[in-house]
C-alpha positions in Angstrom: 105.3 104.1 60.2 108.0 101.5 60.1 110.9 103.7 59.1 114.6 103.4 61.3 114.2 100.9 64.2 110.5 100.0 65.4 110.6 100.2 68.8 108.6 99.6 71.9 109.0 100.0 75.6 107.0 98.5 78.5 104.9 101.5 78.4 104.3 101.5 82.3 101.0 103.4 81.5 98.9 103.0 85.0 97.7 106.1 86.9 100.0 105.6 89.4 103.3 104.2 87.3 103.4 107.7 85.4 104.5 106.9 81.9 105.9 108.6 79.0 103.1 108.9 77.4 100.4 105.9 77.0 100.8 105.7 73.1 104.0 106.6 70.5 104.2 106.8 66.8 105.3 103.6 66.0 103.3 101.0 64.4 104.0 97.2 64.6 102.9 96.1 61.1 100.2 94.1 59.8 100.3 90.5 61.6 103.8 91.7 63.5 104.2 91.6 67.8 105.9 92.9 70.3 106.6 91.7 73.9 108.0 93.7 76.7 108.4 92.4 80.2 109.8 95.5 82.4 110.5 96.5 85.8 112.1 99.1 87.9 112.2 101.2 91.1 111.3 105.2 92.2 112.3 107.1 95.3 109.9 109.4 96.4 112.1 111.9 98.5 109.1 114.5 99.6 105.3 114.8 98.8 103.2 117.6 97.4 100.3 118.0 99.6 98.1 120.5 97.2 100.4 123.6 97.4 102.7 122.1 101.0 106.0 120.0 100.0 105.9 117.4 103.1 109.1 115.6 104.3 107.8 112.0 103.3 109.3 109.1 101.7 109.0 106.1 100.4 110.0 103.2 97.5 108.1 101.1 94.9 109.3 98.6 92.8 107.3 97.6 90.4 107.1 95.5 87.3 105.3 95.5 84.2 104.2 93.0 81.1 103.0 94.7 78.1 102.3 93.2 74.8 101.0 95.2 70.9 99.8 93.6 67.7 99.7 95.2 64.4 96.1 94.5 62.7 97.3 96.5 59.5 100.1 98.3 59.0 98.1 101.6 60.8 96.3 99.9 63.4 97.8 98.7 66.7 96.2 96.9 69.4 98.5 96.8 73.0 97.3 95.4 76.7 99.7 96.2 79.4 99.4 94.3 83.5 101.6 96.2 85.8 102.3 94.1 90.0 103.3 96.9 92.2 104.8 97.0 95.9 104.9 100.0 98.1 105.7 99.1 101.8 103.3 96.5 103.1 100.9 97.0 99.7 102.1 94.9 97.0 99.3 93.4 93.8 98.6 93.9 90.7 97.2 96.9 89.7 95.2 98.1 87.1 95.1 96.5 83.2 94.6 98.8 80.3 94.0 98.1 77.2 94.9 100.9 74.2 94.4 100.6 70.2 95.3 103.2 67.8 94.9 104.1 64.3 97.2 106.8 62.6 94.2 108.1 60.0 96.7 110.4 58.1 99.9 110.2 57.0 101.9 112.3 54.6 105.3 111.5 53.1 107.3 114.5 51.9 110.6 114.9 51.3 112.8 113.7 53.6 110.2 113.7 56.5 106.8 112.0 57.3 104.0 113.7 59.1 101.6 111.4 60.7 98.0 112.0 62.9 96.8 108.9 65.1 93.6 108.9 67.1 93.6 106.7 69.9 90.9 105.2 72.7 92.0 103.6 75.9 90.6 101.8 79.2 92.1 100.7 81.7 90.4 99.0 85.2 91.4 97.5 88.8 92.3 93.5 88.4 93.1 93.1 91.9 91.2 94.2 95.1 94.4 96.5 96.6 93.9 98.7 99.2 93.2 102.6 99.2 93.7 105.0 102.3 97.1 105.7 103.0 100.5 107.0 101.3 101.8 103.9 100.2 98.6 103.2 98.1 99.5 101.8 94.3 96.2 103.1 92.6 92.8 105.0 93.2 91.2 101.9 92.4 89.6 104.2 89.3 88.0 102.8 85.3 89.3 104.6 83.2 88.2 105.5 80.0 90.9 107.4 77.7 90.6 108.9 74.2 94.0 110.4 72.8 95.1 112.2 69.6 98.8 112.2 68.7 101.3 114.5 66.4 104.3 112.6 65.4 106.8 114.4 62.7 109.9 111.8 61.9 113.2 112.3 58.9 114.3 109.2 57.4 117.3 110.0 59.3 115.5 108.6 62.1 115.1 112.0 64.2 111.5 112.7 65.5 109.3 114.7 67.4 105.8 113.4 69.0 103.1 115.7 71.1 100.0 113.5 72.4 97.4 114.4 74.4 93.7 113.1 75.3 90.7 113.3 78.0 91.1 110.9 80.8 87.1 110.1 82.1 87.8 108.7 85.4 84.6 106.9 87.8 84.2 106.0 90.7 84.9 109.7 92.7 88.3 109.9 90.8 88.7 113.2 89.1 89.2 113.3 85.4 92.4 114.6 83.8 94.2 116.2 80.8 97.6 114.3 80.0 100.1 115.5 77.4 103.5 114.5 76.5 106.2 116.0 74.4 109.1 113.5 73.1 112.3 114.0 71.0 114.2 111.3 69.8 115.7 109.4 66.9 115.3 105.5 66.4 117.7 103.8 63.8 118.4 100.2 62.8 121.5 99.8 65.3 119.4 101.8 68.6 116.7 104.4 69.9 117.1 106.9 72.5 114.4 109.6 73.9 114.2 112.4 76.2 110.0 113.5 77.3 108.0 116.1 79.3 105.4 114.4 80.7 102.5 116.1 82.4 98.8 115.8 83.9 96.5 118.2 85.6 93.0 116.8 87.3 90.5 118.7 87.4 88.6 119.7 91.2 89.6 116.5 94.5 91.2 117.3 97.4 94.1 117.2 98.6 96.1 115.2 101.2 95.8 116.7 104.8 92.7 118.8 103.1 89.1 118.8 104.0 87.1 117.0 104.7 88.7 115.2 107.3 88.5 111.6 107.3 89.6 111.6 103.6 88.5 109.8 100.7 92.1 109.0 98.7 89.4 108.3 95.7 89.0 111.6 95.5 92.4 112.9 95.4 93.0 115.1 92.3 96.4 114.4 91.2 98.7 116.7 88.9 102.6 116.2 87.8 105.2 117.3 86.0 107.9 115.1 84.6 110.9 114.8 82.3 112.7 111.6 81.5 114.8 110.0 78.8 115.2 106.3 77.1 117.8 104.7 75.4 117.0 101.0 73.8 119.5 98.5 71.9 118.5 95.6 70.1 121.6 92.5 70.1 119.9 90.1 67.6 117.6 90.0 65.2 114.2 90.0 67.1 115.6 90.6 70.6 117.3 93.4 72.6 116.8 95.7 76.1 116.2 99.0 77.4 116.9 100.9 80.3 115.2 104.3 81.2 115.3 107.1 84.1 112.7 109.7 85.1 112.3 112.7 87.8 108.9 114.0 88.9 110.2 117.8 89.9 106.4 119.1 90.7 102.7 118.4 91.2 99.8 117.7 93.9 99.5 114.7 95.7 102.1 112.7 94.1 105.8 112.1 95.5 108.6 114.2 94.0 112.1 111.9 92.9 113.6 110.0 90.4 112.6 106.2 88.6 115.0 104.2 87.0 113.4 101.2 84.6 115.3 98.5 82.7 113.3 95.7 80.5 113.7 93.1 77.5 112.2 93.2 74.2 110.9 90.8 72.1 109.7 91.3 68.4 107.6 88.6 66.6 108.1 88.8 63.1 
């Protein structure tokens, strides 16, 4: 679907980066490109220890590379590399690697209806350290399949629901994502506003048993809602800037995440 403005974001898509969603409805085009090199910073004001709200802290600033080709005009390949640092941990995390295929799409009217499947995987590229609260992954494969509603006018007005089966190894617990988004991308700029979610299925929790703890094993759930707005400035080039709260959850630090990045579009 190439109607309005095609646009992409540095989809920061690792377990631990919490993205809008790991795929959208937007296709790059046959032999098209896009590269997005993105960054930004989260404050995590308290922690949800299973069902306890802890006093804790902390900061991460992270940033992120992420690059999609268009093999046809309904097939996308798209690798993202994210560098994280939380206190004294700082590496990069974990690559993942996502290509989609929208096998239906319907035209009618003024508004197009399109169905994508999708299959990710994403692994540890860096031997980062696991144990504590400032941790930057679960050091987890991950092996992701994803199915994806997305309903757009030609005014450039959409709607997109995506959800999927995370199969986590290594002690991880799988997980059930799913992300709502509303938005409308034109020629002249894009803007978004998301619920993003993901519930794990059995792990422990922090301060749980059995006591000393595996942080592999941590099952991790959140609720989030967030909002982009992008404008391009020339032909093949233009920025972003994003912001994010995680309000709920287990084992994951409530508090907001502000991102900013640059866009480039090879034609």
């Amino acid at each position: 679907m190439r109607e309005g403005l095609v646009f992409w974001v540095a989809l920061l898509c690792t377990p631990m980066l919490f993205a809008q969603g790991t795929i959208d409805g937007f296709y790059r085009g046959k032999g098209s490109a896009t590269i997005v090199l993105g960054g930004g910073y989260k404050k995590g004001t308290a922690y949800f220890a299973g069902n306890e709200k802890l006093d804790i802290d902390r900061e991460e600033f992270y940033v992120n590379l992420f690059g999609a080709f268009g093999i046809t005009d309904r097939f996308d390949v798209q690798v993202s590399v994210p560098y994280s640092e939380i206190g004294p941990n700082q590496s990069f995390q974990d690559i993942q690697f996502f290509a989609k295929y929208a096998f239906f799409q319907q035209k009618k009217h003024a508004t197009t209806l399109q169905l994508t499947a999708a299959l990710g995987f994403s692994t540890p590229i860096s031997n980062y350290a696991i144990g504590g609260l400032n941790d930057i992954g679960q050091q987890a494969t991950i092996v992701e399949p994803k199915v994806m509603w997305h309903y757009q006018y030609d005014s450039g007005w959409f709607a997109t629901l995506q959800t999927g089966y995370a199969f986590k190894f290594d002690e991880v617990p799988d997980a059930l994502p799913a992300t709502l988004k509303l938005g409308k991308a034109s020629h002249t700029w894009y803007f978004d506003g998301y619920y993003d979610s993901q519930y794990s299925f059995g792990g422990i929790d922090y301060r749980g048993t059995p006591r000393p703890q595996n942080f592999k094993e941590f099952a991790v759930h959140y609720h989030k809602i967030g909002g982009t707005v992008y404008k391009p400035f020339f032909r093949n080039f233009g920025i972003y800037v994003s912001a994010s709260y995680v309000f709920a959850g287990r084992n994951i630090f409530q508090g907001p995440g502000y991102g900013f990045g640059l866009v480039y579009d090879v034609k």
